[in-house]
C-alpha positions in Angstrom: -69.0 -39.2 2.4 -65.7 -37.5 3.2 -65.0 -34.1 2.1 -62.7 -34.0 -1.2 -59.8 -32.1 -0.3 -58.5 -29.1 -1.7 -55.6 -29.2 -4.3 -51.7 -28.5 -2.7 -49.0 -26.3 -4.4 -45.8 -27.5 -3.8 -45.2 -30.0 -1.1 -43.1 -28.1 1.6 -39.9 -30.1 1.1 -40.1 -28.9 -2.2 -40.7 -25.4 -1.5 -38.3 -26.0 1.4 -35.6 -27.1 -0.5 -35.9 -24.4 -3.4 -35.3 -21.7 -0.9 -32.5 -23.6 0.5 -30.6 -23.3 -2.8 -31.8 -19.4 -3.5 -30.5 -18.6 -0.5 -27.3 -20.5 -0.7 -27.0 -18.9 -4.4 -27.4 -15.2 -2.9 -24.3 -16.4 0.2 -22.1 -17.7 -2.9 -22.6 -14.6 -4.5 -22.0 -12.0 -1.8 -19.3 -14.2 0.1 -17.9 -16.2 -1.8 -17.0 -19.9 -0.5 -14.1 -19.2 1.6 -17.0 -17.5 3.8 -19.8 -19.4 2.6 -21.5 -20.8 6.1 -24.9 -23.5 6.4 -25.8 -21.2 9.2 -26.0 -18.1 7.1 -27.9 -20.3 4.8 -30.4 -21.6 7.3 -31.2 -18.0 8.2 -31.7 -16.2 5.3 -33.6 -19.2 4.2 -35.6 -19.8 7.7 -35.2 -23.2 7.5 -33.3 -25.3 10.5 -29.6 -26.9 9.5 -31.1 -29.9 10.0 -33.2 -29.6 6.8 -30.1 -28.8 5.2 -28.2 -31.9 6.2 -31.0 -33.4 5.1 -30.6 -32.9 1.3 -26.5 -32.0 1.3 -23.4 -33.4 3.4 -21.6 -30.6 3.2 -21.3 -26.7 2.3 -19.4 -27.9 -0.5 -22.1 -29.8 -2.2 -24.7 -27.5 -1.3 -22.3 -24.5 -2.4 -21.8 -26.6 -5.8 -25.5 -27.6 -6.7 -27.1 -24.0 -6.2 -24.3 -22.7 -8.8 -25.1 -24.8 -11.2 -28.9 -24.7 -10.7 -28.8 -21.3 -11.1 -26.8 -21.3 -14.2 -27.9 -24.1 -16.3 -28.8 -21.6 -19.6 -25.5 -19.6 -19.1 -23.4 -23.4 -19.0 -25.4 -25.4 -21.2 -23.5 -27.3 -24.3 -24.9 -26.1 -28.1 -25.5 -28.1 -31.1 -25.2 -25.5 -33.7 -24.2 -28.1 -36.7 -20.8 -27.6 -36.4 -17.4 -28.1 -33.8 -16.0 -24.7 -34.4 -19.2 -23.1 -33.5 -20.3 -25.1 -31.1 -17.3 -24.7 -29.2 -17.0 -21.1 -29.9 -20.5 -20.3 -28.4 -19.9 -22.1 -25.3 -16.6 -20.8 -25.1 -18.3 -17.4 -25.4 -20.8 -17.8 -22.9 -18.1 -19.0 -20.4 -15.9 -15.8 -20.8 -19.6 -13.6 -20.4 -20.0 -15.9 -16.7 -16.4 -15.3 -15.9 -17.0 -11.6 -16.2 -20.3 -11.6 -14.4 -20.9 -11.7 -10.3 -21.1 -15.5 -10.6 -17.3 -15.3 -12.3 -16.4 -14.4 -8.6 -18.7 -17.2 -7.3 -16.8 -19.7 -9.5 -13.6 -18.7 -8.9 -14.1 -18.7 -5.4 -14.8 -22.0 -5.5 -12.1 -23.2 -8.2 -9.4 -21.8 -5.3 -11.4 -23.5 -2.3 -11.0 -27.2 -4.0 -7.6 -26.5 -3.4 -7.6 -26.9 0.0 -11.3 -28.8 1.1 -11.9 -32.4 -0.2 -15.6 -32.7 -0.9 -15.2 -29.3 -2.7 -13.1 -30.8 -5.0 -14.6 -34.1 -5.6 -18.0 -31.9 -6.0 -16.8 -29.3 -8.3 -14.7 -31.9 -10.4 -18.1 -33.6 -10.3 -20.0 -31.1 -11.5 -18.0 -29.0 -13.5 -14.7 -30.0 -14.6 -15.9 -33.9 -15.9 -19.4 -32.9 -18.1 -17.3 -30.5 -19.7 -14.4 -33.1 -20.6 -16.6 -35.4 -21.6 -18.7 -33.1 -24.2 -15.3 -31.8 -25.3 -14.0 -34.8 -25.7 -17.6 -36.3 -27.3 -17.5 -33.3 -29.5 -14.3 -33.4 -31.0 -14.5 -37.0 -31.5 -17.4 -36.2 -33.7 -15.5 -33.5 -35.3 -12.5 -35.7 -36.1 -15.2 -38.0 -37.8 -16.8 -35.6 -39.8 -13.7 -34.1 -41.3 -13.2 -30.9 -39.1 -10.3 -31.7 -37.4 -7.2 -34.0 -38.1 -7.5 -37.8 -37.6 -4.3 -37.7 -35.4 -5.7 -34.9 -33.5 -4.3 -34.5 -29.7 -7.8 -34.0 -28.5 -7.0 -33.2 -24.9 -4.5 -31.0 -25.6 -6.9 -29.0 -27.6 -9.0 -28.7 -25.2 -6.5 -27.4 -22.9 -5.6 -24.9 -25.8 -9.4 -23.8 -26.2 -9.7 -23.3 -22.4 -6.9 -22.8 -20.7 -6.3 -19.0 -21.4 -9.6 -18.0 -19.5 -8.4 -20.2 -16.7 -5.1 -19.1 -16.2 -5.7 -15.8 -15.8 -7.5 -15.7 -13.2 -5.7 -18.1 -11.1 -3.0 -15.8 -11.2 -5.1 -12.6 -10.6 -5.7 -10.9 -14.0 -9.1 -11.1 -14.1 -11.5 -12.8 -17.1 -10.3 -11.1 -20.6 -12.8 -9.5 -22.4 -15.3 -11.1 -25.8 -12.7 -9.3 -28.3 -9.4 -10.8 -26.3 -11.9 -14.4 -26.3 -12.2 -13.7 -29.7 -9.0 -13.2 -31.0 -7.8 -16.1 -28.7 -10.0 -18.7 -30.5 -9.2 -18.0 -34.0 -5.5 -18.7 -33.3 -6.9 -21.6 -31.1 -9.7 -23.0 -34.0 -7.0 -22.2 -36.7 -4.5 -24.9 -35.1 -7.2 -27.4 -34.3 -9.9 -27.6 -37.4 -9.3 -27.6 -40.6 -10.8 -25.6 -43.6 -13.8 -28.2 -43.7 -14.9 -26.9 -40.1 -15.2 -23.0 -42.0 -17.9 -24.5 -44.5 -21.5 -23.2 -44.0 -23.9 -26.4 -44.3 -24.6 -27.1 -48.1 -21.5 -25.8 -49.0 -19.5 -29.1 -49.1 
């Protein structure tokens, strides 16, 4: 009768591949992507390249999918009952990202897609279209429910909501901080939804 054999952890791939990305997350953070090298990777991993290439085809998609597997809670998309606030607490947490160590990351990466091809196609992947679609998703819904004009522009909210946190840092100002944020979404929310959005639930 054979032997029964022991339980496993993790399968190495698995354990393999989670060091990959925590390693790639800690290059991102200290280099930025400009520098951002699969060798460096490898090594502070102690993994060969070839393991690498095994799971991503590029920097650029490895650079991409350890950001956003290490950020999932700071970039995920709330349901609080209501467009304004939904979009305000996301919009929040962006602004608190922007400002942190991964801000830098981000950024980094937001100028690299100028310039390299698959970081482009990943990051639009990644970031820019999930976030236009549950903006556009969300204000749909809020057009429906009353919150917001029926002929709303909805991409040109959008570009109103996020833009100002954008813009400055393409040209070198830096994130603004949660009271600038702030004042810059009442002006923003105050164009876009209408008193219906201010209601507390039950207060219809």
């Amino acid at each position: 009768m054979a032997a029964a054999r022991k339980p496993q952890g993790r399968p190495r791939s698995e354990a393999s591949r989670e060091a990959i990305l925590t390693a790639a997350f800690v290059e991102l953070q200290e280099r930025g992507f400009e520098a951002f090298a699969i060798e460096s990777v490898a090594a502070r991993a102690q993994v060969g390249k070839a393991t690498i290439y095994r799971w991503w085809d590029s920097r650029a998609a490895l650079a991409v999918e350890c950001f956003f597997t290490h950020t999932q809670t700071e970039l995920r998309f709330p349901d609080l009952g209501s467009a304004r606030a939904d979009f305000e607490q996301q919009i929040l947490q962006l602004g608190a990202l922007l400002r942190s160590p991964l801000g830098k990351a981000l950024l980094s990466m937001m100028i690299g897609a100028k310039s390299d091809p698959a970081l482009a196609k990943a990051f639009v992947t990644r970031w820019v279209l999930p976030r236009k679609t549950w903006g556009v998703q969300r204000l749909e819904r809020a057009v429906r429910e009353g919150e917001c004009a029926a002929d709303l522009d909805i991409y040109a909210a959008l570009d109103l909501f996020y833009g100002p946190l954008y813009s400055r840092l393409l040209v070198g100002l830096g994130p603004p901080d949660e009271a600038y944020v702030r004042r810059l979404l009442a002006l923003a929310f105050n164009a876009v939804f209408t008193s219906r959005s201010r209601l507390k639930p039950g207060q219809e």
